[in-house]
N, C-alpha and C positions, 0 to 999 in steps of 0.2 A: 536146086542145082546152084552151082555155089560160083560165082561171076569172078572174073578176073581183073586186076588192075594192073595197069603198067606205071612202073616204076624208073626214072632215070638219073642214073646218078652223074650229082652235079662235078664229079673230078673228072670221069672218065666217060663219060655221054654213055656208059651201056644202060640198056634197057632190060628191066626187068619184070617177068610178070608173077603179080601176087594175087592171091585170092581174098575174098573180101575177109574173110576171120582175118588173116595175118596185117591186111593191111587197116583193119580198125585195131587191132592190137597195137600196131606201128605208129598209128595216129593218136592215138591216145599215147604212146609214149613223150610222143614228140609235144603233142601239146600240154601232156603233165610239165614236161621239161619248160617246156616255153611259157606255159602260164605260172611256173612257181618262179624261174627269171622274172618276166615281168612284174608279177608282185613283189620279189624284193626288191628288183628296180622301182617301183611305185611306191613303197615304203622306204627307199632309203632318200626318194626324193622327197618324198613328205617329211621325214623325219626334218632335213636337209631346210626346209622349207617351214616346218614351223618352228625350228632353232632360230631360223635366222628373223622370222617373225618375229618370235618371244626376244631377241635379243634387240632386237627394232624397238618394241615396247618398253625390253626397260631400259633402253638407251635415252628413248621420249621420255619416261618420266624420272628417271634420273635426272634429265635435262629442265622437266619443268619443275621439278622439286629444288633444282640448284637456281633455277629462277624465283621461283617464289621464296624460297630463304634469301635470293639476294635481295630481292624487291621486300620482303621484311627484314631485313638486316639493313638496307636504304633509310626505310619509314622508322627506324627505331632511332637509327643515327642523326633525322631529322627531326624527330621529336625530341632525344636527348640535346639538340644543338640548341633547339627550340625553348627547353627547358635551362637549360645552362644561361639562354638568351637574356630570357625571363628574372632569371634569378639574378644574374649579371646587373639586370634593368631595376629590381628590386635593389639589390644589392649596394647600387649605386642610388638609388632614390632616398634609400635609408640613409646613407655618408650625408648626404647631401642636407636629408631632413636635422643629423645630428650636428650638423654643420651650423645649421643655420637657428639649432637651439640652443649650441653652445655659443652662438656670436650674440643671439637673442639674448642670451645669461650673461655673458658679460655684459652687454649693453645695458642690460637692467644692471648687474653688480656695479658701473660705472657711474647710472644717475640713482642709484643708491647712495651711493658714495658724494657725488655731489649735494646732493638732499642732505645730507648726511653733514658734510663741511658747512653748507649754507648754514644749517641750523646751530651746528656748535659754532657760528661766526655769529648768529643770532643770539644765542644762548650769551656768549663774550659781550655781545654791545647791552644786551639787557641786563647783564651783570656789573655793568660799566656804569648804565642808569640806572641801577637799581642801589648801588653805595650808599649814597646817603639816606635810605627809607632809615625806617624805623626795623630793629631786629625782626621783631614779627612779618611785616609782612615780605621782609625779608626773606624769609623760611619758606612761605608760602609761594612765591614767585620762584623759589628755587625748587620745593615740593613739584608746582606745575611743569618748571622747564624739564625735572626728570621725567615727571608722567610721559611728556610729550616723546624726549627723548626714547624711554624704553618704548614708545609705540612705535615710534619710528626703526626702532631695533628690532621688533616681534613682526611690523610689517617687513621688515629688509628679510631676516631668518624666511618669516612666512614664501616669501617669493621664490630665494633660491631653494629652499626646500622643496616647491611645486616644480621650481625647471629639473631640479637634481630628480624627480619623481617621472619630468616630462622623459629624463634622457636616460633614467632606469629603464623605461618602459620601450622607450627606440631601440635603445642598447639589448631587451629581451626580444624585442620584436625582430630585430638584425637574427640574433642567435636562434630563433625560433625558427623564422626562414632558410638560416644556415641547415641547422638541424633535420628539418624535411626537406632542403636539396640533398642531404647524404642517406635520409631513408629512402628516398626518392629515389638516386642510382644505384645503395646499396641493399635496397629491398630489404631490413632489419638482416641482412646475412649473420647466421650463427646467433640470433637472438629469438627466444621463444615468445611466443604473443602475451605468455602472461608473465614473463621478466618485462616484456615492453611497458605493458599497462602498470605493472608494480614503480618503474621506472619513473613513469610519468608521473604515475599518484605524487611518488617523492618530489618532485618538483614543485606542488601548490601544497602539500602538508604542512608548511610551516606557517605558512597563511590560516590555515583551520584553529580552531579550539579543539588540544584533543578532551577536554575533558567533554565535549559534547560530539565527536567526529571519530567514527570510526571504518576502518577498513580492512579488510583480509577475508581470509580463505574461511570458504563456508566448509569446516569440518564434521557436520553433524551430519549422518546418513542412515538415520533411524527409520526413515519415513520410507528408507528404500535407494532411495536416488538423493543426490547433493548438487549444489552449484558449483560454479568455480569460486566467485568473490562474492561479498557483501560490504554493502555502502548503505551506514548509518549517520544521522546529524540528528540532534536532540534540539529544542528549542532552550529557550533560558528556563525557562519554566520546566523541565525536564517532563516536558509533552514529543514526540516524535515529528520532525520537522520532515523528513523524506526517509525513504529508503529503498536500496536497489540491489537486484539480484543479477551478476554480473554472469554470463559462460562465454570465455573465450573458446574461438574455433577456426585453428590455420589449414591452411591447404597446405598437401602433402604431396607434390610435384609428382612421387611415383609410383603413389596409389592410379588404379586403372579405373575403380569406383570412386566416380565423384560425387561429394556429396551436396546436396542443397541447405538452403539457409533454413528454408520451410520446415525438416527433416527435423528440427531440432526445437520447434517454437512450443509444441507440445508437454515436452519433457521440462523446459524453460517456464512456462506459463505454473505449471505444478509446483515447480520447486518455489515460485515465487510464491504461490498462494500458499504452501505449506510454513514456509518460511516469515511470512506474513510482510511482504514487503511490496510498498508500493506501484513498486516500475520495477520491469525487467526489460534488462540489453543484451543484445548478441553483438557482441566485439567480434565480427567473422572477416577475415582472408578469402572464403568461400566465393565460389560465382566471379571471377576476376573479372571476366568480360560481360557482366550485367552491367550495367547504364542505370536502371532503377536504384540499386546498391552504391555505385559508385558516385554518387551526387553526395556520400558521404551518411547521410543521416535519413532512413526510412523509415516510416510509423506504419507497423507493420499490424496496428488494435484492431483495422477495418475487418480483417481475418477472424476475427470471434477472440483475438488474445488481447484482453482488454489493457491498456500501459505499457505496449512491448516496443521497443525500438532495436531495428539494426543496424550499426554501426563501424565504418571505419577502422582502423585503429588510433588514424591521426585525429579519428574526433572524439577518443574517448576521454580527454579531457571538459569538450564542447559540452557532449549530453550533460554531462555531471555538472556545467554550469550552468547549461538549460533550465534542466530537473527544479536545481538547487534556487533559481532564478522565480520559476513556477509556483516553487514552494513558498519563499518565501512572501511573493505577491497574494498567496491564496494567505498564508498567516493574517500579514497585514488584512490583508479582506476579512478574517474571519474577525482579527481583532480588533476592526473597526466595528463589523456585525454584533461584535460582546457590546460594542462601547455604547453605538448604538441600542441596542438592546435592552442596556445598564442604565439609558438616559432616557429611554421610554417607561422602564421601570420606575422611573424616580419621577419623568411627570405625571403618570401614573399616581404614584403614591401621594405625589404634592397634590395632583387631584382629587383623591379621597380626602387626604386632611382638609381640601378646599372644602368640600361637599359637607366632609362630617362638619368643619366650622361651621359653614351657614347652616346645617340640621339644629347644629346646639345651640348657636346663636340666635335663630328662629322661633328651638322652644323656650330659652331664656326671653324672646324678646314677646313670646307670646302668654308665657308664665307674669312678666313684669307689666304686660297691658294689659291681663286678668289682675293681679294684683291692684294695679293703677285705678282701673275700673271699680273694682271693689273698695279703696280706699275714698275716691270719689264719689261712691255710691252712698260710704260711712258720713264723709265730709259733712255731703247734699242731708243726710239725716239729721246729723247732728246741728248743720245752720237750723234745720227746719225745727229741730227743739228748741234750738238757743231763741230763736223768734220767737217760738209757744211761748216760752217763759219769760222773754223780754213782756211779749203781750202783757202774756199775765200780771207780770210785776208790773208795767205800766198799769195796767188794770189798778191792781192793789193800790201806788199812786195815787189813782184819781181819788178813789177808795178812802185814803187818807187825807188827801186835802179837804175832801168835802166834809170829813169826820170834823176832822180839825176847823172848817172853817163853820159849821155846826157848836162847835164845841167854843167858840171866840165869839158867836152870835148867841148863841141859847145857854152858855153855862158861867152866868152872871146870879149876884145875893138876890137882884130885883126879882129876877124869872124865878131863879128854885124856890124864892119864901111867897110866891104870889099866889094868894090864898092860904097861907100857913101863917098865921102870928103868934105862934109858940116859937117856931124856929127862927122867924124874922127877931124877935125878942133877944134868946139866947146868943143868936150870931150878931147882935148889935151891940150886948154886955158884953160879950168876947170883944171886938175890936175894938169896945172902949177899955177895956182892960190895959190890951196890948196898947193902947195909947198912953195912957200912964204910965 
């Protein structure tokens, strides 16, 4: 059985009765009605409410964004002021220094110049005493006074020529410093990294040998891959003194991918060893805000790339005198290690001629004390005959005296005819003969 409701409406206070179908029918209308009200009231205030949020948010960081560019647009204005400071400071330090070596150069051209007067007042009084010499040594005292003269004229050249050298080098060093305050604020604008480096090469080229020096673009890409540059020096001896395999690599402000220095050591390490060249550099713009890189000059070999350095732009002159600096001390070192080498080989070899002398000298001297011996051996023979035979002929001597003094006692007329006077007879007619 089906219950009834009462119903009152709110214009006119009548009262109404419904039965429950009609009045869940009613209420459900009413609250379809009322709940889709309230949900676009609940959405339009959400909506209402996260606009005004999101507009909140980027109102905030719109605001801290214009903050932080202001506070770096602050810190840049003070590091430019900072640097302008500096350079100002430099700037001034160098006037100063040229100042004080053009005052230096005159000061020296002045007692130049007095040195200079003294002596041609010198040269005047000893030309004065020197009148009455003799022509000769006339000559000769004037020979000397020019000697001294022209020294005094090659030391005077000599000096101004070291200040004019002192005040080339202030006067580059001014421009130098000038030069890196405009790279410095104008970041090479409109200039490519390897016009920079081309740039700069021109600037110390004419100081080099080129018949020993060379530089340019590695065109050879047989291998696969190429470098940017190559830097050769030959020694005088046309032996390889250094050489360097150059890749320049700038940042591209509106690439999204950035790239690293490491990205490229790889490729660089090949090209050198293909190329066969000693050292390779990364000229990189790369990594602006690394601290590692920005000290200017990093040896990057601990990495397994053995001779590689990355570099600057503004020190791509530096490595290259480094390099060139290394090399040349290693030459020296090597060609002391020859000379060395070349002086042990020689007292070496004075050593064997020493050795071989005393061997020969030893069997000469041992051949000549057998010889010696043996002649002393003949000598000692031949006294000992010469004795035999003196003997003997003494012998024979006595031999004879005794014959003789036999022959003076026993060979008389008396003795031979004693007992013969036949022949006593005969030899008494003979010598009265011969007396007649």
């Amino acid at each position: 059985m089906d219950h009834t409701n009462e119903l009152i409406c709110p214009n006119c206070g009548q009262v109404f009765d419904i039965d429950n179908g009609k009045y869940a029918s009613l209420l459900a209308q009413v609250r379809n009605q009322t709940f889709e009200h309230e949900i676009e009231q609940r959405m339009s205030e959400l909506k209402e409410h996260m606009k005004t949020e999101h507009e909140q948010r980027l109102e905030i960081k719109v605001r801290d964004t214009e903050a932080a560019k202001e506070k770096e647009i602050t810190e840049l204005k003070l590091r430019l002021a900072d640097a302008d400071s500096d350079i100002a400071g430099l700037k001034e330090k160098i006037e100063i220094r040229v100042r004080d070596t053009e005052a230096a150069k005159e000061k020296e051209i002045t007692e130049l110049k007095l040195k200079l007067a003294d002596a041609d007042t010198n040269i005047a009084g000893l030309k004065e005493k020197l009148e009455g010499r003799k022509n000769e040594e006339e000559l000769l005292v004037k020979l000397k006074l020019r000697e001294q003269t022209d020294e005094l004229l090659r030391e005077k050249d000599g000096k101004i020529a070291g200040l004019e050298a002192q005040l080339r080098a202030a006067e580059k060093q001014f421009a130098d410093y000038r030069e890196m305050s405009m790279r410095l604020s104008t970041k090479m604008v409109g200039e490519t990294l390897e016009q920079h480096c081309e740039y700069e090469f021109r600037k110390i080229q004419q100081y080099l040998s080129p018949d020993r020096v060379s530089f340019g673009k590695d065109n050879d890409s047989s291998s696969g891959t190429k470098g940017d540059y190559i830097y050769r020096e030959l020694c005088e001896d046309g032996t390889e003194l250094i050489s360097i395999m150059f890749e320049m690599k700038n940042e591209v402000s509106t690439t999204s991918n950035k790239h690293k220095n490491s990205d490229f050591y790889a490729k660089l390490d090949k090209d050198r060893q293909t190329k066969k060249c000693g050292y390779a550099v990364l000229v990189s713009r790369l990594e602006a805000d690394n601290e590692l890189f920005n000290q200017g000059i990093t040896d990057v070999s601990f990495g397994g790339y053995d001779k590689m350095y990355v570099v600057r732009p503004q020190c791509f002159l530096t490595i290259i005198s480094i390099l060139r600096g290394a090399a040349f001390s290693a030459a020296e070192a090597r060609s002391r290690v020859r000379v060395l080498e070349q002086q042990q080989i020689d007292v070496t070899n004075f050593e064997k001629k020493i050795d071989k002398f005393r061997t020969d000298f030893s069997k000469s001297c041992d051949m000549a004390q057998k010889r010696f011996n043996t002649a002393i051996t003949d000598i000692d023979k031949a006294i000992a005959a010469l004795q035999d035979a003196k003997e003997k002929l003494l012998g024979s001597l006595d031999s004879l005296n005794t014959a003789g003094s036999k022959i003076n006692d026993q060979l008389t007329i008396k003795k031979l005819t004693h007992g013969n006077p036949t022949m006593r007879r005969l030899i008494e007619a003979a010598m009265d003969s011969s007396d007649e």
